[in-house]
C-alpha positions as CSV (number, residue, x, y, z in Angstrom):
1,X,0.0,0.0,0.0
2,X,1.0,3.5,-1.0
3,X,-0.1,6.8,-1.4
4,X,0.4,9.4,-4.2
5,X,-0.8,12.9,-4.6
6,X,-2.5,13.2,-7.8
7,X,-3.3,16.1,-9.9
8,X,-6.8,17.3,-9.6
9,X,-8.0,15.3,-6.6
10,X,-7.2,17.1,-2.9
11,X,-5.4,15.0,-0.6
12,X,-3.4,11.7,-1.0
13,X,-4.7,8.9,-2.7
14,X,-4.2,5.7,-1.2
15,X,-3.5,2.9,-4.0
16,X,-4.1,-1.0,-3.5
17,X,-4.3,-4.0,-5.3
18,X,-8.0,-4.9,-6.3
19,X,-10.4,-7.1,-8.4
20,X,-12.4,-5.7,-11.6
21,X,-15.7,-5.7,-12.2
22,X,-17.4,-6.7,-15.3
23,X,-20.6,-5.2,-16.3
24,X,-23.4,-6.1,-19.0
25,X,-23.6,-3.6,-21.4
26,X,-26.4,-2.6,-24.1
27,X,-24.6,-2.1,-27.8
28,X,-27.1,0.8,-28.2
29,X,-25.4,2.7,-24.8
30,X,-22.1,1.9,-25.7
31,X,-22.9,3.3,-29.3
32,X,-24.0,6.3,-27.9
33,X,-21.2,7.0,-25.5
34,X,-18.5,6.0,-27.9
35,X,-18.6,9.0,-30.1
36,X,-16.0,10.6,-28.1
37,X,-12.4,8.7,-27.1
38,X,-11.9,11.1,-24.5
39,X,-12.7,9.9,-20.6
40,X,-16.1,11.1,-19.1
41,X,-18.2,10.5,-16.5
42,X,-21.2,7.8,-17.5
43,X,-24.1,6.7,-16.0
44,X,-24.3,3.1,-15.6
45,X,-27.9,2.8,-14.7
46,X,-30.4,0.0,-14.1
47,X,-34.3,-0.4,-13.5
48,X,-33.4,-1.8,-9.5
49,X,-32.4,0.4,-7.1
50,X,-30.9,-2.1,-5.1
51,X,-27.3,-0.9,-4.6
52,X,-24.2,-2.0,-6.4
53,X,-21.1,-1.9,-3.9
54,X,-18.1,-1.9,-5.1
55,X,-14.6,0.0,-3.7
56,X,-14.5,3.0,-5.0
57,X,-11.7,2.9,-8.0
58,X,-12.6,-0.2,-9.1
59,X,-11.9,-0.8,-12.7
60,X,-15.4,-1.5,-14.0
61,X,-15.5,-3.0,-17.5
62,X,-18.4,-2.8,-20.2
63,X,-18.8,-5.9,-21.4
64,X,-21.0,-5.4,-24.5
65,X,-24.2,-8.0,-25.2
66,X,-25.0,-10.7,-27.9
67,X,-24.0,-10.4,-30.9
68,X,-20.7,-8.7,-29.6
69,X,-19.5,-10.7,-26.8
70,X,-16.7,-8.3,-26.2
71,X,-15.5,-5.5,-24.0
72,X,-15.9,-2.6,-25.6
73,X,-14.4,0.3,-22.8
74,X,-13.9,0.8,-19.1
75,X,-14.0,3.6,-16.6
76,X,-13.6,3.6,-12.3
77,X,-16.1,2.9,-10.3
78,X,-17.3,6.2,-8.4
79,X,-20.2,5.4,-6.3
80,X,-23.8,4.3,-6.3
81,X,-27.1,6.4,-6.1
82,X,-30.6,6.5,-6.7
83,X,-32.0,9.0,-8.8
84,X,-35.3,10.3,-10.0
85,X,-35.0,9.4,-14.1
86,X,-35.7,13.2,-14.7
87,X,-32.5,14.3,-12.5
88,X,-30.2,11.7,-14.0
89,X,-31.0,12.7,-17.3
90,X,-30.8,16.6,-16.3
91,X,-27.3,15.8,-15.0
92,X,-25.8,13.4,-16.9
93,X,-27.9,13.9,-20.4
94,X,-26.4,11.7,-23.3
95,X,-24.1,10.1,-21.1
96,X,-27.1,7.7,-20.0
97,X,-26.4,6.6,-23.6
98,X,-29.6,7.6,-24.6
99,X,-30.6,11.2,-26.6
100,X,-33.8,11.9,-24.3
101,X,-35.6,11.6,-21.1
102,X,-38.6,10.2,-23.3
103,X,-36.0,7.6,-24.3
104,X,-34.7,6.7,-21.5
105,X,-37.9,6.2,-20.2
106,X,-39.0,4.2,-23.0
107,X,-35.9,1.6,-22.6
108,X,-36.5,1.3,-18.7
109,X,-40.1,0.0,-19.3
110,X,-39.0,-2.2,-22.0
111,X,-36.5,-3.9,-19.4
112,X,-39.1,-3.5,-16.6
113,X,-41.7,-5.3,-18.9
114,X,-39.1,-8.2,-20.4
115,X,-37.6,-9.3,-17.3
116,X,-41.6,-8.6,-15.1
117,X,-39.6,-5.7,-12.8
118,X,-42.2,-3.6,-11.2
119,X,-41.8,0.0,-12.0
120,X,-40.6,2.4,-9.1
121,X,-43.3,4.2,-7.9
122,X,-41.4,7.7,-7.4
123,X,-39.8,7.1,-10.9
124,X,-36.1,6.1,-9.7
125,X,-33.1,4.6,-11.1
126,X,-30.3,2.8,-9.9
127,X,-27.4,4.5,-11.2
128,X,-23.5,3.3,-11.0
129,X,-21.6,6.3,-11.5
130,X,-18.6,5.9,-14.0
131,X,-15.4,8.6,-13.7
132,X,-12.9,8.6,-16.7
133,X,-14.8,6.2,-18.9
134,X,-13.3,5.3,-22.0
135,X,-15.2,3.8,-25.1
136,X,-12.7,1.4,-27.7
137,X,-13.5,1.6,-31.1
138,X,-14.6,-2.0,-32.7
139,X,-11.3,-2.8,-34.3
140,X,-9.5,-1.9,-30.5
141,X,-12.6,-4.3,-28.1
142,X,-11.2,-6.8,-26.3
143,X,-12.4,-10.7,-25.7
144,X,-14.1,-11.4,-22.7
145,X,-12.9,-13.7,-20.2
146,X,-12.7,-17.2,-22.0
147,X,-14.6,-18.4,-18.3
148,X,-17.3,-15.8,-19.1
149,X,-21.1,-18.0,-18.6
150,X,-23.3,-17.0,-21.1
151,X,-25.7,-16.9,-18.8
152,X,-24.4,-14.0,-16.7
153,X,-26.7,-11.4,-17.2
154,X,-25.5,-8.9,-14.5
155,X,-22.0,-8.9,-14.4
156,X,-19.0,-10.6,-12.0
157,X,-15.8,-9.8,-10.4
158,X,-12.1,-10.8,-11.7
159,X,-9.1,-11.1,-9.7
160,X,-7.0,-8.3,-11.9
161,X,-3.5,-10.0,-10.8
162,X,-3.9,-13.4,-12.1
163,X,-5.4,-15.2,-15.1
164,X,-8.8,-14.0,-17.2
165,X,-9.1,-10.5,-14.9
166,X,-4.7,-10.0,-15.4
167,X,-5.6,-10.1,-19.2
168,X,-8.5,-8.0,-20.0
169,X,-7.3,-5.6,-17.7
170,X,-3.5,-5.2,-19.1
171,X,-5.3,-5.3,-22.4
172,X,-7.9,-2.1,-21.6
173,X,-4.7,-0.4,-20.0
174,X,-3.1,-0.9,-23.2
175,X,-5.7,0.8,-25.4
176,X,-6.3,3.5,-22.9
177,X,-2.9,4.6,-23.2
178,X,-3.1,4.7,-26.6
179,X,-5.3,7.5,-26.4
180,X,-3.4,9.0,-23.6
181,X,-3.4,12.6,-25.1
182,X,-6.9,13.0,-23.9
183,X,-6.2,12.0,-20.4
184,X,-4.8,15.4,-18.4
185,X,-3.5,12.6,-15.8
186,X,-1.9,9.5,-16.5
187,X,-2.7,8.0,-13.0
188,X,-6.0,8.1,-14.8
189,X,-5.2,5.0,-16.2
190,X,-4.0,2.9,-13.3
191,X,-0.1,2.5,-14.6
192,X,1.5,1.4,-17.8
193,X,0.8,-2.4,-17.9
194,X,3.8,-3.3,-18.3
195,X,4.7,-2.0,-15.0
196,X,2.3,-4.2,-13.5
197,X,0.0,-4.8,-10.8
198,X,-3.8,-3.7,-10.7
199,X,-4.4,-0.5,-8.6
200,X,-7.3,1.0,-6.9
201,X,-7.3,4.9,-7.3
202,X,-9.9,8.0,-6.2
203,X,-11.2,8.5,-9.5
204,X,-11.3,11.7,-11.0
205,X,-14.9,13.3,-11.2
206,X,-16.5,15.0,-13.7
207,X,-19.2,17.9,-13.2
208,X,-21.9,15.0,-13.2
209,X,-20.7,13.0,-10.8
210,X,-19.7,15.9,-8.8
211,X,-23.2,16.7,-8.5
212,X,-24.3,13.7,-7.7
213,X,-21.9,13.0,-5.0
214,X,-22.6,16.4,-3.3
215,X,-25.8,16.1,-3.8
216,X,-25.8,12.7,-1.8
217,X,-23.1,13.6,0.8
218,X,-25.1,16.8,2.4
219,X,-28.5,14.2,2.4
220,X,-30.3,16.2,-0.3
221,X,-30.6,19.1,1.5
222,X,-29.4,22.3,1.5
223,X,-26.6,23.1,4.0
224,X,-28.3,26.6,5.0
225,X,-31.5,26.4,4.7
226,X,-32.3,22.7,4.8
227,X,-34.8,22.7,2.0
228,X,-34.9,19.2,0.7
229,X,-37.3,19.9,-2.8
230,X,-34.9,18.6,-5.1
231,X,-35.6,20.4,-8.2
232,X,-34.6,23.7,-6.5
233,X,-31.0,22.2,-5.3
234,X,-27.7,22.8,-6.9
235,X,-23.8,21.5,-6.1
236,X,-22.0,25.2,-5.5
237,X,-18.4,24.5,-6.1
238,X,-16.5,26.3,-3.3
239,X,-13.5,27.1,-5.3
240,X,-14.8,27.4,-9.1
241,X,-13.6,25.2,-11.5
242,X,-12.5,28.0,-13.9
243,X,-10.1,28.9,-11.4
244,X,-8.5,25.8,-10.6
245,X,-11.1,24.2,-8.3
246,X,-11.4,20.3,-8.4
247,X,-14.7,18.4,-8.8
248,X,-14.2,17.0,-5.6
249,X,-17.0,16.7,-2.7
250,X,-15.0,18.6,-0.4
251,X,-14.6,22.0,-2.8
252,X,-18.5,21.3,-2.9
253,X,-21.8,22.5,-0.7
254,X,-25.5,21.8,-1.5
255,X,-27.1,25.1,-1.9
256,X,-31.0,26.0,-3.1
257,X,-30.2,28.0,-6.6
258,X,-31.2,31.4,-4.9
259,X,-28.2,31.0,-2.2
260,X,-26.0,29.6,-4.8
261,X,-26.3,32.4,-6.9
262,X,-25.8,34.7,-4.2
263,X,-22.6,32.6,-3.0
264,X,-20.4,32.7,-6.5
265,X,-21.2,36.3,-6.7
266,X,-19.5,36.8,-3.2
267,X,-22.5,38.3,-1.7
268,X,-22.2,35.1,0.9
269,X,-19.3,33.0,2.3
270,X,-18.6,30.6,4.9
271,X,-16.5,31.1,7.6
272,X,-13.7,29.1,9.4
273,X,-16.3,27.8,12.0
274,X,-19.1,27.0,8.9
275,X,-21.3,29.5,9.6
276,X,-23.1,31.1,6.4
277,X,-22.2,34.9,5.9
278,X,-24.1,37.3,4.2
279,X,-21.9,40.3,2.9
280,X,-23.2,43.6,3.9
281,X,-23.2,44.7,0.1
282,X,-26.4,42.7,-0.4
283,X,-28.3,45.4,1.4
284,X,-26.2,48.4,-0.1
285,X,-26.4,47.1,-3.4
286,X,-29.9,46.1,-4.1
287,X,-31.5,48.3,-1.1
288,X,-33.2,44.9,0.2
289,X,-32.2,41.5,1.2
290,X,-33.8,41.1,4.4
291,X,-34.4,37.3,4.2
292,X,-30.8,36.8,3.4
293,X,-29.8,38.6,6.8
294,X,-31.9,36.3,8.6
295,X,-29.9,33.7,7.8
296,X,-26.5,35.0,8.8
297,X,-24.8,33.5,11.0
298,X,-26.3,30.0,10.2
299,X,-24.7,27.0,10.6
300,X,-24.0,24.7,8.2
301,X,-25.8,21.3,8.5
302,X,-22.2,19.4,7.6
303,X,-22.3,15.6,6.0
304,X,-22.1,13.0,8.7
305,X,-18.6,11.7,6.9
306,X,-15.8,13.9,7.8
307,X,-14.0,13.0,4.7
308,X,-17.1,15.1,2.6
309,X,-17.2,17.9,4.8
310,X,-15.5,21.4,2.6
311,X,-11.9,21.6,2.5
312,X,-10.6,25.0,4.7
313,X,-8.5,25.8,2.0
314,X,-11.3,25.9,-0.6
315,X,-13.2,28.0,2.2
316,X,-10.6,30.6,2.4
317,X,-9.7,31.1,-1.1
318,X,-13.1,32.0,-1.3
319,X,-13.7,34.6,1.6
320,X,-9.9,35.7,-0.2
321,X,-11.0,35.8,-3.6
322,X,-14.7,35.8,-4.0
323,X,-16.7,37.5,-1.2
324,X,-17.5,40.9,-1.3
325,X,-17.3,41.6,2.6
């Protein structure tokens, strides 16, 4: 066991040996998501909501359905959520590997229909959230493991070091290196293979999946006010990510729009003891603001894991750079 510090992610990454996890793919996703090489954030999802659980890092391959039979891209696993269908396509849009709501939609029934999978009454999705997915072109897919049961409708776990899981990995490693100019960070790719050895990274997020994971770390609520309607929720960046700001959950706060807006204008802030501050320009600019004022001083309900809550250095480069005082 090691740890590295990796461009783009705060904090050290710790890096172990792990097993893979091959997933069941539709042709018609991959299709869609393999119109760009370069690594993005996908939405693995299903019609269950039962959760997948998986470290996060693992390598999680997409093993394409009959007629292919072969794996046709891989990405990190980055989590698990449940998501109304409506918010995963306003978050993640084409990377569902569909081109609308109405179709996404349309494929879940067909599933929920073929395989008699009662439809979720609140209109939810179980969705495995890819970082750094790549897609291989046809001439570039790989075989699947020669042990591979034809029956195996919903995936399975390889060792990575040893036998079928050593190859397809080394092989995927192979072909994502070869289209290492649209990877900012090697690490991305879990080593050169011939250096060897499987490794289990903090994948790199994308704006999707940085929403998401914000979204689920604060409970769905916003960390001022507490509102929980969803549609009126947002994942504030602390430190933008024009500036140098990582999509990471601790440069991240669940804000209602209205407070969000107000916060990358610099007209709030947080302080060093996560209270919510309201600049005094608020009133001077715009002559009003009272309901802002009354929540001054609030503190911020704070995710139950430590390891989500903000980063202090995203917190003062913002009172530094950003708020208005």
């Amino acid at each position: 066991m090691r740890t590295i510090d990796r461009p783009g992610v705060e904090g050290p990454c710790t890096i172990n040996l792990v097993r893979g996890f091959v997933a069941v793919t539709d042709p018609g996703w991959y299709e869609r998501l393999a119109r760009t090489t370069a690594p993005k954030d996908a939405n693995f999802w299903r019609p269950s909501v039962v959760p997948v659980k998986l470290p996060i890092g693992t390598p999680f391959f997409f093993k394409l359905k009959a007629p292919h039979r072969a794996i046709a891209g891989v990405g990190f696993f980055a989590g698990f959520s449940v998501l109304p269908d409506w918010l995963a396509w306003e978050t993640f849009g084409e990377a569902n590997g569909v081109e609308s709501l109405d179709e996404l939609r349309a494929r879940l029934a067909g599933i929920q229909s073929r395989a008699s999978i009662a439809a979720d009454a609140q209109g939810r999705i179980g969705c495995s959230l890819i970082a750094e997915a790549q897609f291989f072109p046809t001439a570039e897919w790989v075989a699947p493991p020669t042990d591979w049961s034809p029956r195996t409708q919903s995936g399975g776990g390889y060792d990575l070091e040893t036998g079928e899981g050593r190859r397809i990995w080394t092989e995927c490693q192979r072909r994502m290196w070869s289209h290492a100019a649209d990877v900012a960070d090697p690490l991305a790719l879990g080593g050169e293979p011939e250096r060897g050895g499987a490794v289990m990274i903090r994948p790199r997020l994308g704006q999707a999946i940085f929403r998401v994971s914000v979204l689920d770390a604060y409970g769905r609520a916003c960390a001022v006010s507490q509102e929980h309607s969803l549609p009126v929720l947002e994942a504030a960046h602390i430190r933008s990510f024009a500036t140098g700001g990582p999509h990471d959950v601790r440069n991240g706060l669940t804000l209602r729009t209205d407070l969000h807006r107000l916060f990358d204008r610099g007209y709030a802030t947080v302080d060093e003891d996560h209270r919510f501050i309201v600049s005094r320009r608020l009133m001077q600019d715009f002559g009003n603001g009272r309901s802002y004022r009354e929540l001054d001083g609030r503190p911020l309900m704070l995710p139950p894991d430590p390891s989500h809550r903000p980063a202090a250095a995203a917190l003062a480069w913002h009172r530094d750079h950003v708020f208005l005082g």
